[in-house]
C-alpha positions as CSV (number, residue, x, y, z in Angstrom):
1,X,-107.6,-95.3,-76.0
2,X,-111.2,-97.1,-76.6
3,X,-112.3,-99.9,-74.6
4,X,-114.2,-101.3,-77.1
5,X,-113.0,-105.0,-75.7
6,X,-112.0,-103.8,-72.4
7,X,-115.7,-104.2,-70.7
8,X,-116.4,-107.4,-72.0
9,X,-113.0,-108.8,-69.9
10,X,-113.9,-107.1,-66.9
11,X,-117.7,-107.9,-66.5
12,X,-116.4,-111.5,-67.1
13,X,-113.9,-110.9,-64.0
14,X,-116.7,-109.2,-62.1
15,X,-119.3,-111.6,-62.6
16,X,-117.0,-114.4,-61.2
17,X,-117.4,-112.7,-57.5
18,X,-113.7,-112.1,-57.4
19,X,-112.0,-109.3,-56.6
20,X,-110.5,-107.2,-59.1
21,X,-106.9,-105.5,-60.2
22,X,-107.2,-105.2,-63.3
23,X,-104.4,-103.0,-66.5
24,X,-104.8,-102.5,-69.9
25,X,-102.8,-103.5,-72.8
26,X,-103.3,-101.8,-76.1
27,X,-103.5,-104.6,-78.8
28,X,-102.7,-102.0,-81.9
29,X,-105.8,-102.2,-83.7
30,X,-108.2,-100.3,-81.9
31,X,-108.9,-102.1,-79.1
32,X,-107.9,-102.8,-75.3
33,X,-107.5,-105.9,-73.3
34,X,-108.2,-106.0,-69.4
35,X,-106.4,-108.4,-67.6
36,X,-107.4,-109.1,-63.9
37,X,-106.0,-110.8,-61.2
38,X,-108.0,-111.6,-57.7
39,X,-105.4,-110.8,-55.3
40,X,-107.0,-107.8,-54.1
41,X,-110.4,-106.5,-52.9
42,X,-109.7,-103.2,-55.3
43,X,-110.8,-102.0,-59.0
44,X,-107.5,-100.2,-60.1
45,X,-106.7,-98.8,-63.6
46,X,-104.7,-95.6,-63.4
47,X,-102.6,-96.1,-66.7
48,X,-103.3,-94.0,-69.8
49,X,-105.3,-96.3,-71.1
50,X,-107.7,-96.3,-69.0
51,X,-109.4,-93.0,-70.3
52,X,-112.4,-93.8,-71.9
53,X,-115.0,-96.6,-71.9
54,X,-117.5,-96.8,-75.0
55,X,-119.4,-99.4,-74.2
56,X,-121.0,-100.4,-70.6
57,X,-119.6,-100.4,-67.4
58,X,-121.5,-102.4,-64.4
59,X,-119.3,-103.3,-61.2
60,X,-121.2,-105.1,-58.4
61,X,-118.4,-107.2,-56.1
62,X,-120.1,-108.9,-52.9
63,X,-116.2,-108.2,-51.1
64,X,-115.1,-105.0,-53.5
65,X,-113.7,-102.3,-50.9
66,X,-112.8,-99.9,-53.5
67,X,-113.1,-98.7,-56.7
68,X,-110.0,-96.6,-58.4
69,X,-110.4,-95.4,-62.0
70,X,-108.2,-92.2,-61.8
71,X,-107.5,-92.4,-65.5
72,X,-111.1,-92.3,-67.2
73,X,-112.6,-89.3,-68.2
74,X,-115.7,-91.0,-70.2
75,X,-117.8,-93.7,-70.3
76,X,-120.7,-95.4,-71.9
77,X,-123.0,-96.2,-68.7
78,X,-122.0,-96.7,-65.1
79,X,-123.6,-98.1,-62.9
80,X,-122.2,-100.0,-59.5
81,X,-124.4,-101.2,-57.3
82,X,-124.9,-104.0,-54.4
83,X,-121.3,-104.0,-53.3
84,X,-121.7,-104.4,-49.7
85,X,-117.9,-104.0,-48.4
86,X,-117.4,-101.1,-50.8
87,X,-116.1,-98.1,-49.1
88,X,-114.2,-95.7,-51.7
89,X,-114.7,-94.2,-55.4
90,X,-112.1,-92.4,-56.5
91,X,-112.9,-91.0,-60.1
92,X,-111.3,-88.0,-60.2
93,X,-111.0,-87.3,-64.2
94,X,-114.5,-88.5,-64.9
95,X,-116.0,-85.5,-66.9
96,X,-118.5,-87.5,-69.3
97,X,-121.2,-90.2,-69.0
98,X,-123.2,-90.9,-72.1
99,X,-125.7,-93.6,-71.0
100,X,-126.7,-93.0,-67.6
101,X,-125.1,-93.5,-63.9
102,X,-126.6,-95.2,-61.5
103,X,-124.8,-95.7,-57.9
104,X,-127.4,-97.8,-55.3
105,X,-127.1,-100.2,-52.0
106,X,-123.4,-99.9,-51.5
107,X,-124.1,-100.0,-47.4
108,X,-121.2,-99.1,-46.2
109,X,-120.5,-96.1,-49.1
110,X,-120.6,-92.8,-47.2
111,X,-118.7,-89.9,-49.6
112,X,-119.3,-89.9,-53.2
113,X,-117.3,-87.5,-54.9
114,X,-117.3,-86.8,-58.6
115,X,-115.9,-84.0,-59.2
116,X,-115.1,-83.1,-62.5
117,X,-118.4,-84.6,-64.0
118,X,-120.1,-82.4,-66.5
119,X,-122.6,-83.8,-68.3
120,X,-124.8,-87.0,-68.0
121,X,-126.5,-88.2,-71.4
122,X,-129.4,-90.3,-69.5
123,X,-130.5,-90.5,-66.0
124,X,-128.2,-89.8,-63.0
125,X,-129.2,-91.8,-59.6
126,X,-127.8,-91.9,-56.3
127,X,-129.4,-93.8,-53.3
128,X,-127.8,-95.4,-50.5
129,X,-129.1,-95.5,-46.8
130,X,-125.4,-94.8,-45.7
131,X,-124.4,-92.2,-47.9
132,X,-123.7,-88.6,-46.0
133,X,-122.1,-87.3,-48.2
134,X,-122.4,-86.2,-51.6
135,X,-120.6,-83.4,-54.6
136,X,-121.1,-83.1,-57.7
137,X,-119.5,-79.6,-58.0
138,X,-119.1,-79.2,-62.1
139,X,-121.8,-81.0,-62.7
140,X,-124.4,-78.8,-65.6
141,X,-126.6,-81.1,-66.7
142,X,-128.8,-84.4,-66.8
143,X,-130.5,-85.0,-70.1
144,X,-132.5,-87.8,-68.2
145,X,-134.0,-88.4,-64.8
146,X,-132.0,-86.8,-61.5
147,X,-133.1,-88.7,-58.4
148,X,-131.9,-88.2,-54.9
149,X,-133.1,-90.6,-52.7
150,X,-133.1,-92.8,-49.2
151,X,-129.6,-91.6,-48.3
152,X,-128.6,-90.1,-45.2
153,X,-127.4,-86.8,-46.5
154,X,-127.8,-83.6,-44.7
155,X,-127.2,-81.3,-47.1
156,X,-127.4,-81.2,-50.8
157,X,-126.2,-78.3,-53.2
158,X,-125.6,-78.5,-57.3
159,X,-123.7,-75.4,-57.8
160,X,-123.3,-75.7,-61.3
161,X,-126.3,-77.7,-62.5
162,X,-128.6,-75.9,-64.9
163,X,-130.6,-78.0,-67.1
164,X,-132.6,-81.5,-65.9
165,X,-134.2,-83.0,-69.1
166,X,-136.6,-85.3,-67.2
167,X,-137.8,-85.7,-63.7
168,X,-135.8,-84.1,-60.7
169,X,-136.6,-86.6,-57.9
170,X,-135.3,-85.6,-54.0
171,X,-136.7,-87.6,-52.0
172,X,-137.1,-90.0,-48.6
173,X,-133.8,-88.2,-47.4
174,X,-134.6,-88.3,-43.8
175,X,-131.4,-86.6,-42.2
176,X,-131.4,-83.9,-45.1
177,X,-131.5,-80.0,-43.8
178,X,-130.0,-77.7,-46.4
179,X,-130.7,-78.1,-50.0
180,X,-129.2,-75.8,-53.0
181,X,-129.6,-75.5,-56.7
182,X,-129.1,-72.5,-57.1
183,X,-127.8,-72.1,-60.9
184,X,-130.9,-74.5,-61.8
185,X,-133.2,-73.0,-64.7
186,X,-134.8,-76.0,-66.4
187,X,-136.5,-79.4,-65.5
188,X,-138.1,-80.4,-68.6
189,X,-140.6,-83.1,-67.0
190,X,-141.3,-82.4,-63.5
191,X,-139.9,-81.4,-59.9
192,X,-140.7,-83.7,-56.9
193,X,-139.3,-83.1,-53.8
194,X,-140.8,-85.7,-50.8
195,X,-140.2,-87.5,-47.6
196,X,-137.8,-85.1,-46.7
197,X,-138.8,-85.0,-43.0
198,X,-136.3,-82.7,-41.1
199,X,-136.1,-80.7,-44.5
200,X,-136.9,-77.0,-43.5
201,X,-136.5,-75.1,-46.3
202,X,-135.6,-75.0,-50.1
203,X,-135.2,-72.1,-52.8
204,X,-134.4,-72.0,-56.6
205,X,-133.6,-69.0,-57.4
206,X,-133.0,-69.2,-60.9
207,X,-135.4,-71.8,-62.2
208,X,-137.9,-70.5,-64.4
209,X,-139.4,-73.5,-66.0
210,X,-140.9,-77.0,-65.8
211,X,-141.7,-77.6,-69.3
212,X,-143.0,-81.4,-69.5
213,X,-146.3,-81.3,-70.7
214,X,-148.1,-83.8,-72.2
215,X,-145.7,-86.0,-70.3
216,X,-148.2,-87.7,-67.6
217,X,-145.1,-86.4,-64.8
218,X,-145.4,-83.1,-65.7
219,X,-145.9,-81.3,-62.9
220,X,-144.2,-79.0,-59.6
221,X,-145.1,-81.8,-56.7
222,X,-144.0,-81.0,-52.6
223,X,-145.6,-83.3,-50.5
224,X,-145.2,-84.6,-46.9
225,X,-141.9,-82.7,-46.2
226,X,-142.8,-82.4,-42.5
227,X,-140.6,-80.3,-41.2
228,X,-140.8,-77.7,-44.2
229,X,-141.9,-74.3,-43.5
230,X,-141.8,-72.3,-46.5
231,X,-140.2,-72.6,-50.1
232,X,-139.4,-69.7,-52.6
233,X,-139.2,-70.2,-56.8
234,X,-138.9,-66.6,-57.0
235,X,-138.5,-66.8,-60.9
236,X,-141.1,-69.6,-61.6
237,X,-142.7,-68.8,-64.6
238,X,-144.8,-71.5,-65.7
239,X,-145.2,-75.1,-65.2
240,X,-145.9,-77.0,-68.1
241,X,-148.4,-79.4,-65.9
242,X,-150.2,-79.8,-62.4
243,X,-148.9,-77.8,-59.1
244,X,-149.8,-79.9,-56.2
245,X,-148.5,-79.0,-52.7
246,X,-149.7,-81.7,-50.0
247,X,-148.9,-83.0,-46.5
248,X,-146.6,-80.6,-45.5
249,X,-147.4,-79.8,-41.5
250,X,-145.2,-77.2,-40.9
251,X,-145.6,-75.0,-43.8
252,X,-146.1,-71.5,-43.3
253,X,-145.6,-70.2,-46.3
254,X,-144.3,-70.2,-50.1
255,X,-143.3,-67.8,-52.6
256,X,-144.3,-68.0,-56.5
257,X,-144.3,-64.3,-57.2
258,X,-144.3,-64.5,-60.7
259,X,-146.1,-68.3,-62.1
260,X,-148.9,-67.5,-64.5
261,X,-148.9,-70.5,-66.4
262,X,-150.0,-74.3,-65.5
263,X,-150.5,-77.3,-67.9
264,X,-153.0,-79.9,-68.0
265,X,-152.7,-83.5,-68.4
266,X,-152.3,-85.4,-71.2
267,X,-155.9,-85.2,-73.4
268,X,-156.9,-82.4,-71.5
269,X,-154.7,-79.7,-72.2
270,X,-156.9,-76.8,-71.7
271,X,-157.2,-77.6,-67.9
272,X,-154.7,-76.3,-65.6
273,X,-154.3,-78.0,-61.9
274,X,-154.0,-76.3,-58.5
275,X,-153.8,-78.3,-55.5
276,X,-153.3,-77.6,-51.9
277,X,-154.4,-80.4,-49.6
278,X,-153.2,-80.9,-45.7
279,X,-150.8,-78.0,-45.2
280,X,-152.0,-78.0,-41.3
281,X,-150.1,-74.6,-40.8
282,X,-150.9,-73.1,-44.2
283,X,-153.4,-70.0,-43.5
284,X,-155.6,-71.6,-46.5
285,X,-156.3,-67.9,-47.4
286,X,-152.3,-67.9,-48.8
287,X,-153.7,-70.8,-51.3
288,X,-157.1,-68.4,-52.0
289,X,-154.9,-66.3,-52.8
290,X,-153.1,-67.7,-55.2
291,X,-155.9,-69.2,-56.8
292,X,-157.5,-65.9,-57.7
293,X,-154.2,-64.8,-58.6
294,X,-153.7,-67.8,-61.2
295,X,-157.3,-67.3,-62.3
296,X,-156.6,-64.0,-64.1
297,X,-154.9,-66.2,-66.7
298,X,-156.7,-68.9,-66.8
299,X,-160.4,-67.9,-65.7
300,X,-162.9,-71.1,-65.8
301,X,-160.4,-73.5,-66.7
302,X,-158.6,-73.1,-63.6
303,X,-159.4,-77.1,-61.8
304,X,-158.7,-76.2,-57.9
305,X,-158.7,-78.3,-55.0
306,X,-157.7,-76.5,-51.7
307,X,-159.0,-78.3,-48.3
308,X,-157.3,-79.2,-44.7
309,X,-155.3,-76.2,-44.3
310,X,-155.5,-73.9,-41.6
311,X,-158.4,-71.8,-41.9
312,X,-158.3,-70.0,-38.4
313,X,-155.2,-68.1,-39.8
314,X,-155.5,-64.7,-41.8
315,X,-153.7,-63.4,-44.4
316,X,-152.6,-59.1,-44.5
């Protein structure tokens, strides 16, 4: 049943400040009405009808507690955001979003659990400072943006996600330890991963490419993780843009066996980038290292800045 009506009726019930209960009713030509009462501090729809939202879906209720949509397997966009009472989202059947999903300052939203979601046409977000928990289990891709960020996670893993068409953002997660993509092959813009202070380690096994270039973003970015001592891309192949590793106190080490190819940036696309800057406990002759061995492909057009590591340490 399409919901080509149905959003229109419950934005106007949202953006009263009410609380919502709201069921469907199939008017026979197409379209759904919601009706709403504000008896309750809940979003319910669990009938039938309820599977499937074309159009836009915002929710954002100062006293909304929770949010049940068992029913829908697609929608439009989602996003719900700045509902400070809300403590539960329950949608189980949601497989599909074709505009984007954004979830942000809900305070008191700990779990988020999505887990049959598939695919997300558009940019996927999640940020909440209270959120410790997080799963996203059938999730395969993003064509769009995937940020992580400012929650109080401790552990992150995508088991299923492959492809990020855009920017893969994990970042200012200060409580996060363990963090797992492993199925991940492709970010087509770039890979950021920041502010993750007790963060100690990361490895993507499987991801071979970062293929934004002449995107401006284009790049493999790790910077001020402080806690991080090493990270492994054992099947890296080429980044389609800079590779800047910064600001990372603890790190040790890192392991790109196999990257031969860097980008540029937009207008010039015959440079390729190399930075190591601040690694304090990076024996800088790791980053030498990897300069000459980037140099066999590119030669003079190789742009390198490596400075403030630790040059006391020495390499085998």
């Amino acid at each position: 049943m399409r919901w080509a009506l149905a959003v229109a009726a419950l934005l106007l019930g949202v953006g009263c400040g009410k609380s919502l209960n709201c069921e469907s009713t199939d008017n026979g030509n197409g379209t759904t009405t919601v009706a709403c009462n504000n008896d309750t501090r809940e979003l319910v729809c669990t009938n039938p009808d309820c599977s499937g939202i074309e159009s836009d879906l915002f929710i954002h209720v100062w006293n909304l507690t929770s949010i049940n949509l068992a029913g829908l397997t697609n929608v439009g966009k989602m996003v719900i955001y700045s509902n400070a009472a809300l403590t539960s989202i329950s949608l189980p059947a949601l497989t599909t979003v074709s505009g984007g999903m954004s979830v942000y300052d809900n305070a008191a939203l700990t779990n988020l659990s999505l887990p049959a979601l598939t695919t997300v046409s558009g940019n996927l977000s999640v940020t909440g400072s209270a959120l410790t928990s997080l799963s996203l289990p059938a999730l395969t891709t993003v064509s769009g943006n995937l940020s992580v960020t400012g929650s109080s996670l401790t552990s992150l893993s995508l088991p299923a996600l492959t492809t990020v068409s855009g920017n893969l953002d994990v970042g200012d997660n200060a409580a996060l330890t363990s963090f797992r993509l492993p199925a991940l092959a492709t970010v087509s813009i770039g890979l950021q991963v920041f502010n993750n202070k007790a963060l100690p380690s990361f490895d993507f096994p499987s991801l071979t490419t970062i293929s934004g270039f002449p995107h401006k973003d284009s790049e493999l970015f790790i910077i001020n993780n402080a806690a991080l001592t090493s990270f492994r891309l054992p099947a890296l192949t080429t980044v389609s843009g800079k590779l800047r590793i910064l600001e990372n106190g603890a790190l040790t080490s890192f392991s790109l066996p196999v990257l031969s190819t860097l980008g540029g940036l937009p207008g010039l696309p015959e440079l390729a980038f190399l930075v190591f800057v601040n690694n304090a406990a990076l024996p800088e002759c790791l980053a030498l290292a990897f300069r000459d061995h980037l140099a066999l492909a590119h030669g003079a057009t190789l742009v390198v800045e490596i400075r403030g590591n630790n040059t006391a340490a020495t390499c085998p």
